[in-house]
Structure formats: structure tokens, C-alpha cells
C-alpha positions in Angstrom: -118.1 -15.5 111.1 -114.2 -14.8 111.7 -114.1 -14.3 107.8 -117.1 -12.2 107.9 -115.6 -9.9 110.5 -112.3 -9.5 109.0 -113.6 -8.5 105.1 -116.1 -5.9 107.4 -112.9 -4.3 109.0 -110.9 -4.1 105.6 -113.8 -3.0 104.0 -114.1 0.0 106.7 -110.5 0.9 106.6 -110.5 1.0 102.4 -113.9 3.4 102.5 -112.5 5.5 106.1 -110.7 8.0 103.9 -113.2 8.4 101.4 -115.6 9.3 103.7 -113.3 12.0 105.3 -112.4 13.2 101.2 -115.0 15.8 100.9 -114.1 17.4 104.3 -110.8 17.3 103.3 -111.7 19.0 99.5 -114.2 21.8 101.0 -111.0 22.8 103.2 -108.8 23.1 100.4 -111.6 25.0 98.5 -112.0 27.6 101.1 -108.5 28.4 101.0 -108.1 28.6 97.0 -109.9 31.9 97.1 -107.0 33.6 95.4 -106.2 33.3 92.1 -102.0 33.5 91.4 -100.4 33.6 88.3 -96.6 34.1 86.7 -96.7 35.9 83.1 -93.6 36.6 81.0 -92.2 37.8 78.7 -88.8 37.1 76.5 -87.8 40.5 74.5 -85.2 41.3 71.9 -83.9 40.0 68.8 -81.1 37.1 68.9 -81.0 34.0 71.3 -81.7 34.5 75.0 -83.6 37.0 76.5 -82.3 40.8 76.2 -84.6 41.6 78.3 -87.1 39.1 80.3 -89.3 39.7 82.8 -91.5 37.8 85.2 -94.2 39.0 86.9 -96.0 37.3 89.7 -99.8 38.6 90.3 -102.7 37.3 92.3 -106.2 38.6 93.0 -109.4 37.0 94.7 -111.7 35.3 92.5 -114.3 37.7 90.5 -111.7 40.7 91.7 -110.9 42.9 88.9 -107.9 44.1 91.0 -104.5 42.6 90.5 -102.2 42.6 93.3 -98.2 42.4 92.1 -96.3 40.2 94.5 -92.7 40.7 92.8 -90.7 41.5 89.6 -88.1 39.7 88.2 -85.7 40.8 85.7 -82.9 39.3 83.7 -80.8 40.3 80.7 -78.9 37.5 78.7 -75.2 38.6 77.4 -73.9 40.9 79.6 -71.7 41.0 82.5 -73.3 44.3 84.3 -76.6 46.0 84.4 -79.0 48.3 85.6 -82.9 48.0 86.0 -86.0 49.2 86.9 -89.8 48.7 86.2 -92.6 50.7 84.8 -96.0 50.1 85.2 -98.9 52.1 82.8 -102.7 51.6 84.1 -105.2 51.3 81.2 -105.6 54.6 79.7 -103.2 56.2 82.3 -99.1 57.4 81.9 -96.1 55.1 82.6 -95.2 55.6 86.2 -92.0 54.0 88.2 -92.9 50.7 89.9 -89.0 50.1 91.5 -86.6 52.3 91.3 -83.1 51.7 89.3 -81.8 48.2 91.1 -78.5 46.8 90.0 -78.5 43.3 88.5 -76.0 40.7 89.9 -74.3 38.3 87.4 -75.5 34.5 87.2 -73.7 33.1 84.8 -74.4 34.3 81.3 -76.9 36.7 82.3 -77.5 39.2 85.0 -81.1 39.5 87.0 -82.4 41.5 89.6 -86.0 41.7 91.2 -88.4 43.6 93.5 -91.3 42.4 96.0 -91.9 39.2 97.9 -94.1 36.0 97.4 -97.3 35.9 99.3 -100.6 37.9 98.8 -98.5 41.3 99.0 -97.6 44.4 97.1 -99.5 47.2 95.4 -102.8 46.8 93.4 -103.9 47.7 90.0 -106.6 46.9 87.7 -106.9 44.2 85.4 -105.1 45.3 82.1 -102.5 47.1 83.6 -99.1 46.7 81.5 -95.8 46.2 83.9 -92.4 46.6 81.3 -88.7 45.9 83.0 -86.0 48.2 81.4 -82.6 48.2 81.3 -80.2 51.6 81.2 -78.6 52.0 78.1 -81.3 49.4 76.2 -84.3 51.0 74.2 -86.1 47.3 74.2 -88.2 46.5 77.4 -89.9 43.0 78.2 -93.0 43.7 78.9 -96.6 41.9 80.4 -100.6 42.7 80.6 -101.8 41.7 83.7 -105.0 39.6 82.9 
């Protein structure tokens, strides 16, 4: 009878958090209604990137809106740098997104951004094309939003 009671109370604690697992995954369900995702891209010819850029975007699920959180922007080789970044809606003209931000040196490379994490920052439709320029450098690194 001791034994009896003993395998009963392991056996409770072993299936205790399985039972409270599907509680636990509908929570984390309900808050995954936004979808966020980090494209980039690595332009110019050589090693390194001259420019890159990184874009952070999110939107709800079945949204064709796409919300831009931040920017980032590096440039390998240089020492100094200026930048901004353009966006272009599908089918619309290249507008400034930030304006001209000077770049602090890390190391090899210089980088600068805009924007914050988190669900923040203007909105554009799906396909919208975001590019990170440089002064003085014709190349651009640029990304789709998808």
C-alpha cells in the first residue's frame, strides 16, 4: 500500500506540468500575433560590406502592412561616414526615411541607425524597398520588405 501511494504521487508530479502545457502554449500563441523579421543586405564589390544594411520589420499575421522598427547601417573600410535611408513604395518615388546621420567608427567599419525595437515606427505595404546610402558612394544596400 505504501509502495502503491508513493508510484501514485510520482506519477502525479511527472504528468502535473503536462497537464498545465497547453495552458501554457495557448498563452504564448495569443501573444505571437506579430510577425518580426531582420532582412539584409551586403552591397559592393570587394570583401566586407561597402554598404550593409539591416532592416527590422514586423506586422500582424495576414497584415499586408509592414511596420519598420529600425535601420541599421554600416560601411566596411572607412574611418568616417555619412548616411541616410530611402524608402520607395511599390510603384511610388524614393522618399527620405532618416535624414543624413553621421556614422561612428567601430573598428574597421563605421555604422549608424535610426528607430527602436518594439512594435514601432512608420508603416508601409508589403513590397516596399528600404536602400541605406552613404554620401560620396553611388552603391546603396538595399532590402524588399516581404
Amino acid at each position: 500500500m505504501n509502495r502503491r501511494m508513493i508510484t501514485t504521487a510520482a506519477l502525479a508530479a511527472v504528468l502535473a506540468p503536462v497537464a498545465a502545457a497547453p495552458a501554457a502554449t495557448s498563452a504564448t500563441t495569443a501573444v505571437r500575433t506579430y510577425v518580426d523579421t531582420r532582412v539584409r543586405d551586403c552591397a559592393g564589390e570587394g570583401s566586407g560590406c561597402r554598404p550593409g544594411a539591416v532592416v527590422h520589420h514586423w506586422h500582424k499575421r495576414g497584415s499586408s502592412a509592414r511596420g519598420v522598427g529600425w535601420v541599421y547601417a554600416s560601411r566596411e573600410g572607412v574611418r568616417s561616414g555619412t548616411a541616410r535611408w530611402l524608402v520607395k513604395k511599390p510603384g511610388g518615388t524614393w522618399k527620405t526615411g532618416g535624414g543624413w546621420k553621421r556614422a561612428s567608427r567601430v573598428g574597421s567599419f563605421v555604422e549608424t541607425s535610426w528607430g527602436r525595437d518594439g512594435h514601432t515606427g512608420p508603416k508601409y505595404p508589403s513590397g516596399t524597398k528600404l536602400c541605406v546610402q552613404f554620401k560620396g558612394l553611388s552603391t546603396k544596400a538595399c532590402v524588399t520588405l516581404k
